[in-house]
VEXLO-824158 format. One record per residue (C-alpha): x, y, z; residue number from 0; residue in one letter. Coordinates in pm, 1 decimal, decimal comma. Example, Ala and Ser with C-alpha at 12.3 -4.5 7.8 and 13.67 -1.06 7.14 Angstrom:
% VEXLO-824158
u	v	w	i	aa
1230,0	-450,0	780,0	0	A $
1367,0	-106,0	714,0	1	S $
//
This chain:
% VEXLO-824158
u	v	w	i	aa
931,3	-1561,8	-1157,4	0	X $
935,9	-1515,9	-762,9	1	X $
671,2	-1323,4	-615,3	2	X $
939,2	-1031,4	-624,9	3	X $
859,9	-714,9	-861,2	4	X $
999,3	-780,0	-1181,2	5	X $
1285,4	-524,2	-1329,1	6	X $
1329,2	-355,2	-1677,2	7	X $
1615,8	-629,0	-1708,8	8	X $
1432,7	-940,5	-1573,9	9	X $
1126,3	-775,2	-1852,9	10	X $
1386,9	-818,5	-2115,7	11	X $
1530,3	-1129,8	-2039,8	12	X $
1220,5	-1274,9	-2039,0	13	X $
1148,8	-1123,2	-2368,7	14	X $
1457,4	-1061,2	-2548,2	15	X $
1274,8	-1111,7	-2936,6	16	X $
911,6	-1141,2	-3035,1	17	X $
933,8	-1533,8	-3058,7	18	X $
1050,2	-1580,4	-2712,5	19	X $
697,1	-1324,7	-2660,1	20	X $
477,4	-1543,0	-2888,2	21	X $
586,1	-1868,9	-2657,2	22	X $
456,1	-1693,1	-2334,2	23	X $
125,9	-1601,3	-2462,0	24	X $
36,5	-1921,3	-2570,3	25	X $
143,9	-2079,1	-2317,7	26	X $
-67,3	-1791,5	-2094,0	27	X $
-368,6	-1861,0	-2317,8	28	X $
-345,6	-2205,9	-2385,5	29	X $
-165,7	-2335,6	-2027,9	30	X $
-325,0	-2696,0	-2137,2	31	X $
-249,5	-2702,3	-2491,5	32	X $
-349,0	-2522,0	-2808,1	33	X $
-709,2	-2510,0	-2847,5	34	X $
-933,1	-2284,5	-3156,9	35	X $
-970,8	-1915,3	-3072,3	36	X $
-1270,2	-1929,0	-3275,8	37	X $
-1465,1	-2241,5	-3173,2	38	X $
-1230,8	-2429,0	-2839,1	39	X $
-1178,3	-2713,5	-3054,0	40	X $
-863,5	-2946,8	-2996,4	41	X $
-818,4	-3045,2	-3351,0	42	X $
-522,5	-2839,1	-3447,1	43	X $
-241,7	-2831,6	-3676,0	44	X $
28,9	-2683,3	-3584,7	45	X $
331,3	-2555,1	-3746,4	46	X $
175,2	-2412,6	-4075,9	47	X $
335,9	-2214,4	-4306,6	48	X $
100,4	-1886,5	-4259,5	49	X $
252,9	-1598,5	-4227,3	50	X $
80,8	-1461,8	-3936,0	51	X $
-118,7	-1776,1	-3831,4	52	X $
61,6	-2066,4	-3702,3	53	X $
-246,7	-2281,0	-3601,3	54	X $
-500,8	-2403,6	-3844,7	55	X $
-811,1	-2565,7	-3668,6	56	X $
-959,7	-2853,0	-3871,6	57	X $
-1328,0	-2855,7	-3662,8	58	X $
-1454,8	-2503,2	-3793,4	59	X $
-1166,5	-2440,8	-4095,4	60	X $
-1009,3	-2112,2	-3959,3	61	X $
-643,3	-2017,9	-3916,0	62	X $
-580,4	-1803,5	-3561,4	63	X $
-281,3	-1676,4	-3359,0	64	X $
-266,1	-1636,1	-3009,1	65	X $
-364,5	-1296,8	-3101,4	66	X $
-690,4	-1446,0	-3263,5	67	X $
-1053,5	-1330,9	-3101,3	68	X $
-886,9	-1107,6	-2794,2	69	X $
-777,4	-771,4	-2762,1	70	X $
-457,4	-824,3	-2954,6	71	X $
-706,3	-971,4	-3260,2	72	X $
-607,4	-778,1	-3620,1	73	X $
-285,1	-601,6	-3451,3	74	X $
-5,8	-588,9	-3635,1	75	X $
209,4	-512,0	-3320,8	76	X $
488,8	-772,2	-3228,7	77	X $
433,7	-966,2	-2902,1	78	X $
747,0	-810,3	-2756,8	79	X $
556,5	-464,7	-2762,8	80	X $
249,8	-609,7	-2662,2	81	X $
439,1	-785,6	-2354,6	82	X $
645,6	-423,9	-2289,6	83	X $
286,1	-260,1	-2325,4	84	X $
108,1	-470,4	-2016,4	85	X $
433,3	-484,0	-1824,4	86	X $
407,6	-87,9	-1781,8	87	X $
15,9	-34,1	-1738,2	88	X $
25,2	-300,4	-1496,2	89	X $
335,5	-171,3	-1294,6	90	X $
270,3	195,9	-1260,5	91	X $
47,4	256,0	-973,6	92	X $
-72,3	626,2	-1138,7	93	X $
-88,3	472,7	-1430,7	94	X $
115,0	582,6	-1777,7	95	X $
24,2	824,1	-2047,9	96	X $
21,0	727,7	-2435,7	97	X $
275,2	948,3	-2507,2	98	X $
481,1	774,7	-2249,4	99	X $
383,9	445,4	-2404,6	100	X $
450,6	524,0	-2766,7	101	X $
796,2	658,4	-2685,0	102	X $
891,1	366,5	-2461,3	103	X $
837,0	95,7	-2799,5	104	X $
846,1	329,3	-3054,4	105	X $
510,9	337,2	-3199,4	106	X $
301,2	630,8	-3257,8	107	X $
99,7	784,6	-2968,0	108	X $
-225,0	727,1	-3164,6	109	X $
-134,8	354,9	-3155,1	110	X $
-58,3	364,4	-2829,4	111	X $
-323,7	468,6	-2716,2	112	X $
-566,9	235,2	-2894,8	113	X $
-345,0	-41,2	-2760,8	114	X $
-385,6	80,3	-2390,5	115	X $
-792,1	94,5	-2441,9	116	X $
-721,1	-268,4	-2546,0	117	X $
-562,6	-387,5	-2245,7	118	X $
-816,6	-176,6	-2056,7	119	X $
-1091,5	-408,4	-2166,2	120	X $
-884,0	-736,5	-2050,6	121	X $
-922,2	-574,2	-1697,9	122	X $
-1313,4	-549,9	-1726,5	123	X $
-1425,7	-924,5	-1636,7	124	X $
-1700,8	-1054,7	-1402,8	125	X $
-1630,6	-1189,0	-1034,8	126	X $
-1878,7	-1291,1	-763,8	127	X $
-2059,1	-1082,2	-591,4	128	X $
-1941,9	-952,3	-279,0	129	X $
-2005,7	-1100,8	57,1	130	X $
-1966,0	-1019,6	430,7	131	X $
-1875,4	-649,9	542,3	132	X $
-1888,8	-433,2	244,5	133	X $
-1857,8	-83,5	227,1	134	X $
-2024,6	100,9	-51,7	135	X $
-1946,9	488,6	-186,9	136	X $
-1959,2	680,5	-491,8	137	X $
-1728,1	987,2	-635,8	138	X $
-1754,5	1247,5	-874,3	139	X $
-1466,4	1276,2	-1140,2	140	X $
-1373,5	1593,8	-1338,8	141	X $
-1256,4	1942,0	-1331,4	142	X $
-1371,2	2222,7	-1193,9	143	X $
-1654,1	2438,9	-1362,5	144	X $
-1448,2	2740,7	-1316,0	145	X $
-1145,5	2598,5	-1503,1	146	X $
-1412,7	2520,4	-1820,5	147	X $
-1435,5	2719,5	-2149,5	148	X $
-1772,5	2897,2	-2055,1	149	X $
-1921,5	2725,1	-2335,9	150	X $
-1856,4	2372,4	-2146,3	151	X $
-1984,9	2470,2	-1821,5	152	X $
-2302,1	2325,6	-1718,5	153	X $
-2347,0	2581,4	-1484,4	154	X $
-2220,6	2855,9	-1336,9	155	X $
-2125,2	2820,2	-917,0	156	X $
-2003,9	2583,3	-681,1	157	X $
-2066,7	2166,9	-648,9	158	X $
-2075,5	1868,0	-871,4	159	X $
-2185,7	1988,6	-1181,3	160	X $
-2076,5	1881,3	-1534,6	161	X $
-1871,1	1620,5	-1319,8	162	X $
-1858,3	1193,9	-1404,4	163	X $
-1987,3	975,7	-1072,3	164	X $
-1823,5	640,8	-1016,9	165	X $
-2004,0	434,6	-751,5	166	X $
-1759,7	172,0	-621,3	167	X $
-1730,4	-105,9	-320,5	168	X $
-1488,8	-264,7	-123,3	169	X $
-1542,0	-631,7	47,6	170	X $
-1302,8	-621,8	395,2	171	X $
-1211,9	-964,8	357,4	172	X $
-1109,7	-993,2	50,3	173	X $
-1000,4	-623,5	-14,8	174	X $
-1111,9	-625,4	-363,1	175	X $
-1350,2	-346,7	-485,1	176	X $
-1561,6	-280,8	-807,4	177	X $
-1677,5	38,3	-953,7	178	X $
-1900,2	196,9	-1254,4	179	X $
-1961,4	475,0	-1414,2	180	X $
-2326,2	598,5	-1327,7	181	X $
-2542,5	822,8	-1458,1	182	X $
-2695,0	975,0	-1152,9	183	X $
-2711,9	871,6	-767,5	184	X $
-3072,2	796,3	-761,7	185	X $
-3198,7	507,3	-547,9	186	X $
-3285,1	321,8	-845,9	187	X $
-2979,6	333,5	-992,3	188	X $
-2771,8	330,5	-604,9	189	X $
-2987,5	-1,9	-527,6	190	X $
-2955,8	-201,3	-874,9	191	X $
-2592,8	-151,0	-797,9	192	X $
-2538,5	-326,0	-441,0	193	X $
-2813,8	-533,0	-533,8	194	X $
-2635,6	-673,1	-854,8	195	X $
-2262,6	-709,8	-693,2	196	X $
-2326,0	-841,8	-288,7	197	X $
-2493,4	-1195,8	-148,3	198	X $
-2826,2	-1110,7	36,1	199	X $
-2648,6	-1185,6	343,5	200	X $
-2346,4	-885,5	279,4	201	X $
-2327,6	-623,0	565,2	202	X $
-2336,4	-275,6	407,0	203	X $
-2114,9	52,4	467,2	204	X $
-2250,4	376,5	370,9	205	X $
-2250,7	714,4	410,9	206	X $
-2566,9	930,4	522,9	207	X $
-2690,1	961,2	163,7	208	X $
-3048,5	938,5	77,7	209	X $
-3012,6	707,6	-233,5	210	X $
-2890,7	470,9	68,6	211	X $
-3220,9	467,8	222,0	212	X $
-3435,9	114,7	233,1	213	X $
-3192,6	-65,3	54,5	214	X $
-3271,6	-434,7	7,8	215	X $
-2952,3	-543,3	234,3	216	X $
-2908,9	-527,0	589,1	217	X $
-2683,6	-161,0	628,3	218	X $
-2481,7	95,9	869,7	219	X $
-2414,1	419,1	784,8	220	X $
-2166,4	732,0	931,5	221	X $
-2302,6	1054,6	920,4	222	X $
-2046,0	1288,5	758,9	223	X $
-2268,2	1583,3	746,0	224	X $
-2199,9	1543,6	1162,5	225	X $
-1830,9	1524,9	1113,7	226	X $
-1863,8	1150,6	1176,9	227	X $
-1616,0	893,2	1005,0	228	X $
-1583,1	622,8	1171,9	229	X $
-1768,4	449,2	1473,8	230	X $
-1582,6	145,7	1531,3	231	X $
-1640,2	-91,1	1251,9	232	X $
-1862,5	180,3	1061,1	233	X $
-1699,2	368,4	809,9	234	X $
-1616,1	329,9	411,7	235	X $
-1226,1	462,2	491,1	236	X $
-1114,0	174,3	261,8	237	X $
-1316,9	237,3	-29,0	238	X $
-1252,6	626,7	3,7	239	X $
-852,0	514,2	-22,9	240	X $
-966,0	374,2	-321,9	241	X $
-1105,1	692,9	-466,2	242	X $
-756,2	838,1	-382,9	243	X $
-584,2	579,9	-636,3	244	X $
-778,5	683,3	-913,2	245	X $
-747,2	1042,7	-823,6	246	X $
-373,1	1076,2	-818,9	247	X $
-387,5	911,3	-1158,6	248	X $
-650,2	1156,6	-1318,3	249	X $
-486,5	1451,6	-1168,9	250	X $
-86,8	1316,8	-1177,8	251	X $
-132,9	1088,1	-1515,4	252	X $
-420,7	1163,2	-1735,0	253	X $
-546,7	1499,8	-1645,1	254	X $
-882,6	1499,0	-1756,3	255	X $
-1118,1	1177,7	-1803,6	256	X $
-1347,7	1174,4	-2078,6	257	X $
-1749,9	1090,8	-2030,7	258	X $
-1695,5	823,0	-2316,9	259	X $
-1380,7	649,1	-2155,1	260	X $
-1418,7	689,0	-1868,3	261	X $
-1556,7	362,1	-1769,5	262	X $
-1237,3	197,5	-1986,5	263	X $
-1024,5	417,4	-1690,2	264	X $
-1218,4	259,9	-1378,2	265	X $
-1211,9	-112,8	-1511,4	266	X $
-815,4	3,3	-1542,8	267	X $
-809,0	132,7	-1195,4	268	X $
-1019,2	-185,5	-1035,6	269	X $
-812,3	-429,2	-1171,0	270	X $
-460,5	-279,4	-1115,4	271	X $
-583,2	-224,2	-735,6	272	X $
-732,0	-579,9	-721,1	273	X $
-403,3	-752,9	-860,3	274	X $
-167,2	-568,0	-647,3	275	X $
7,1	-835,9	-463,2	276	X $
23,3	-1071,6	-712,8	277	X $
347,2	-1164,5	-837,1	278	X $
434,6	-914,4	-1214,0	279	X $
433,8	-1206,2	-1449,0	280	X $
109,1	-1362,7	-1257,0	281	X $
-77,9	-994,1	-1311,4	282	X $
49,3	-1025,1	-1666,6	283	X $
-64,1	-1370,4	-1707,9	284	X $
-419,6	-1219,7	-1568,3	285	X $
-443,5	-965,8	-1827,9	286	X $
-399,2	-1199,4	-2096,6	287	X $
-604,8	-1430,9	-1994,9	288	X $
-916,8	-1203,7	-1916,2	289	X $
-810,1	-1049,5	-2303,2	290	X $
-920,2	-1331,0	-2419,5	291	X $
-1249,0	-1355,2	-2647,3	292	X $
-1272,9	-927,5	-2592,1	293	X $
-1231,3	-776,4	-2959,3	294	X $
-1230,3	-418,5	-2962,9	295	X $
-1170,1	-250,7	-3307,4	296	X $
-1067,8	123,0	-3350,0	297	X $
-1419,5	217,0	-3490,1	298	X $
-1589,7	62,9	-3170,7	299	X $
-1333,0	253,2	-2998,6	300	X $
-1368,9	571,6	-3132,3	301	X $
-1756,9	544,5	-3242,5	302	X $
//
């Protein structure tokens, strides 16, 4: 593929048939040749007479699939639906709801939406920390108390209550971010977080906020209390625009987050921003490949 956006019809030419599917994801998973899903070993045979396992690996005595140890491990879905199923998370900007997804490949919405918390996982990988100019925020996610069953209310009145915070960052260079859920905005908590994901040498962005205060990296901060934004190259404008993506998805897509999945949503979120100009059959190649050795069963889901 070009670096063009691939069309429905290019989608479907690509995967007219679940073997045509099967091919891509090894060849996704395994770009240098089939090795064990189990154990990386090379000694394969190939071509067995499994029903669902084509590969038999002769070093630790298992049969696998390309579906083997990742988030597609113990699905019974085709790899046509699996293909269809990352082509449309990856290409909606807002994201897609399950019932969208289960009518699109005809599967039921409860299915669909396990299989969307699977491909949700494949987004969640490590990357290095951040380095340079970063800039540094957090959000609270949720509805308003007022809009809450009294008996779900954590109190009555105005501000953040009974609301999710996400504390995210955005390195300028790169314009990549990351983001977690957190449970509170505490230094403690604040610090561990810059700490964990920028170089010692990283330039910090921030806002006024006290959690901010002697943290271990050298920082600037804009004083929005004051009305201030921006002063020159102070400001955390592009990981607020961040906040914005997820925001018309809760609001325009899902609706409501839950406390439980949330952090499923943001690692969905991080990694559709972060892949954005890459090239639809490169993102989809990315998915797979950072599916790979992440097992997520329904109980684990659900538990």
């Amino acid at each position: 593929m070009s670096n063009e956006r691939m069309s429905l019809v290019q989608l479907f030419e690509m995967f007219p048939n679940d073997a045509t599917a099967e091919e891509w994801f090894v060849k996704v998973r395994w770009p240098d040749g089939v090795c064990c899903a189990y154990c990386n070993g090379t000694n394969i045979q190939d071509g067995t007479k499994h029903k669902t396992m084509p590969y038999w690996c002769n070093d630790c005595k298992k049969w696998f699939s390309p579906k083997t140890n990742s988030v597609m491990h113990s699905s019974r879905m085709g790899y046509q639906k699996w293909a269809i199923a990352i082509y449309m998370m990856m290409s909606h900007p807002k994201g897609i709801s399950s019932i969208q997804l289960h009518k699109a490949i005809g599967v039921t919405q409860k299915t669909a939406w396990y299989m969307m918390h699977r491909i949700r996982k494949a987004y969640n990988k490590a990357s290095e920390p951040f380095s340079g100019e970063v800039e540094v925020d957090e959000t609270y996610v949720g509805g308003l108390e007022k809009n809450k069953h009294s008996k779900n209310r954590k109190r009555q009145g105005r501000g953040v209550a009974g609301k999710l915070i996400v504390i995210g960052m955005k390195e300028r260079s790169s314009k990549k971010v990351k983001a977690a859920v957190i449970p509170e905005t505490k230094s403690p908590v604040v610090h561990k977080f810059v700490v964990d994901n920028t170089t010692p040498g990283a330039l910090v962005y921030t806002d006024e906020h006290k959690a901010y205060n002697n943290l271990p990296r050298k920082r600037q901060f804009v004083k929005h209390g004051e009305k201030q934004y921006a002063d020159g190259d102070n400001h955390i404008q592009g990981i607020e625009s961040f906040w914005q993506f997820i925001k018309r998805g809760h609001k325009g897509i899902y609706h409501s987050f839950s406390e439980k999945h949330l952090h499923r949503y943001v690692d969905e979120y991080t990694g559709r921003f972060n892949a954005r100009e890459m090239a639809h059959e490169e993102h989809m190649a990315e998915i797979v490949r950072g599916g790979s050795g992440k097992r997520l069963s329904y109980k684990d889901l659900i538990s």
